[in-house]
C-alpha positions as CSV (number, residue, x, y, z in Angstrom):
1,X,-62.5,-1.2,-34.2
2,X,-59.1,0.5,-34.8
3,X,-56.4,-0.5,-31.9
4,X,-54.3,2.3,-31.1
5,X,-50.9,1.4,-31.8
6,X,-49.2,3.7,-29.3
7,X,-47.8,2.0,-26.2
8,X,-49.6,2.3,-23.1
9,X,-48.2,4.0,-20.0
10,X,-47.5,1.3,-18.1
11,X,-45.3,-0.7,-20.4
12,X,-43.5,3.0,-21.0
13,X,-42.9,3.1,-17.0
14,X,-42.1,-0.6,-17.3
15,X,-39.0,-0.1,-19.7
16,X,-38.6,3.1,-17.8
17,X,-38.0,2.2,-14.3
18,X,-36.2,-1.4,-16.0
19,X,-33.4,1.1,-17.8
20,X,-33.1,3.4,-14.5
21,X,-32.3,0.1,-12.4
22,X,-29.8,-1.1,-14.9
23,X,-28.2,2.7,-15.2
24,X,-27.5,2.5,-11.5
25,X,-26.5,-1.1,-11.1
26,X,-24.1,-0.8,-14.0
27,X,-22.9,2.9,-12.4
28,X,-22.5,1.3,-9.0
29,X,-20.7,-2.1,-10.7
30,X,-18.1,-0.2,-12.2
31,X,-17.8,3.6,-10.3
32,X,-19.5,2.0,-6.6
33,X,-17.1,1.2,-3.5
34,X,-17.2,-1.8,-4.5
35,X,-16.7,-1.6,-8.6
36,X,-14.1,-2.1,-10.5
37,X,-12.0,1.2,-10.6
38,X,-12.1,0.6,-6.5
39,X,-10.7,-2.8,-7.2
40,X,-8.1,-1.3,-9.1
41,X,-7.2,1.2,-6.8
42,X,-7.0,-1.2,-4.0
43,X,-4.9,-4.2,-6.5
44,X,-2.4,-1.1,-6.7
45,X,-2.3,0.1,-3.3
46,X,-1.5,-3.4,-2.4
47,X,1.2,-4.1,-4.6
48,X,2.7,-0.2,-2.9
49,X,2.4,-1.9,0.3
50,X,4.3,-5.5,-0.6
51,X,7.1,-3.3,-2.0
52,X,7.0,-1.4,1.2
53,X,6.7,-4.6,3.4
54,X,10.1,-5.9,2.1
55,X,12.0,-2.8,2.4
56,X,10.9,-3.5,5.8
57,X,11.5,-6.7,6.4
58,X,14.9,-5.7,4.9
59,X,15.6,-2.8,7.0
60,X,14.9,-5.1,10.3
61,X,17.1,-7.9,8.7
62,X,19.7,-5.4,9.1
63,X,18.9,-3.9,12.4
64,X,18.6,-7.7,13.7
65,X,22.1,-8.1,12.0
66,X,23.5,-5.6,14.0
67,X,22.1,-6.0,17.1
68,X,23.6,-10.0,17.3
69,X,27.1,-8.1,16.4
70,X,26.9,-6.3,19.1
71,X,25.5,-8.7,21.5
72,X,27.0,-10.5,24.5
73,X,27.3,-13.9,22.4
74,X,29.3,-12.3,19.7
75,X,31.0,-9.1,19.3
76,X,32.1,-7.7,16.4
77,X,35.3,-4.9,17.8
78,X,35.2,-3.4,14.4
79,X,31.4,-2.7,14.9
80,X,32.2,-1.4,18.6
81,X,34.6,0.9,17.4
82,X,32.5,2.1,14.7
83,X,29.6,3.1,17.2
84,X,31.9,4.4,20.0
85,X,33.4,7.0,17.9
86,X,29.5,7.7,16.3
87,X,27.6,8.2,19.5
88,X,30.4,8.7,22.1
89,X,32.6,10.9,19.9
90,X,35.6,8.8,20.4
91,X,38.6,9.4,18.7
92,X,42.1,7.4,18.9
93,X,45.2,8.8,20.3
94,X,47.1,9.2,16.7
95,X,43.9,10.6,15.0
96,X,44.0,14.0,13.6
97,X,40.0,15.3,13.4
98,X,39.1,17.9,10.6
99,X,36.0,19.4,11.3
């Protein structure tokens, strides 16, 4: 009795389907919505949007600035001047304007 030493087909779809399943696990571990060039993507998009939160935050430090300066408790006349002549167009007596 001579065994046939080729494999048999169900230890060849064994190994078969076992490779497909780690193909696509491994794909969807590294390329998936959740792998690890998405996690990447995302580790940079949130480091863009921290820089972007403090220019904010600065921006609205500086708009809160102004907006005590020119508040009833304290105003700044330098300030006042500054945004008559901006929005109202206000210009002194002994100014000469140059368009």
């Amino acid at each position: 009795m001579t065994r046939n030493a080729r494999p048999s087909i169900g230890a060849i779809a064994f190994f078969a389907i076992a490779f497909a399943l780690s193909a696509y696990f491994t794909f969807a571990a590294v390329q998936g919505d959740y792998g690890l060039f998405r996690r990447v993507e995302i580790q940079a998009e949130a480091e863009e949007l921290r820089l972007e939160l403090g220019r904010l935050q600065a921006q609205t430090a500086e708009m809160e600035n102004l907006t005590h300066r020119l508040s009833d408790d304290y105003l700044d006349l330098d300030l006042l001047d500054e945004q008559a002549r901006s929005v109202l167009g206000l210009v002194r007596a002994d100014e000469i304007v140059i368009h």
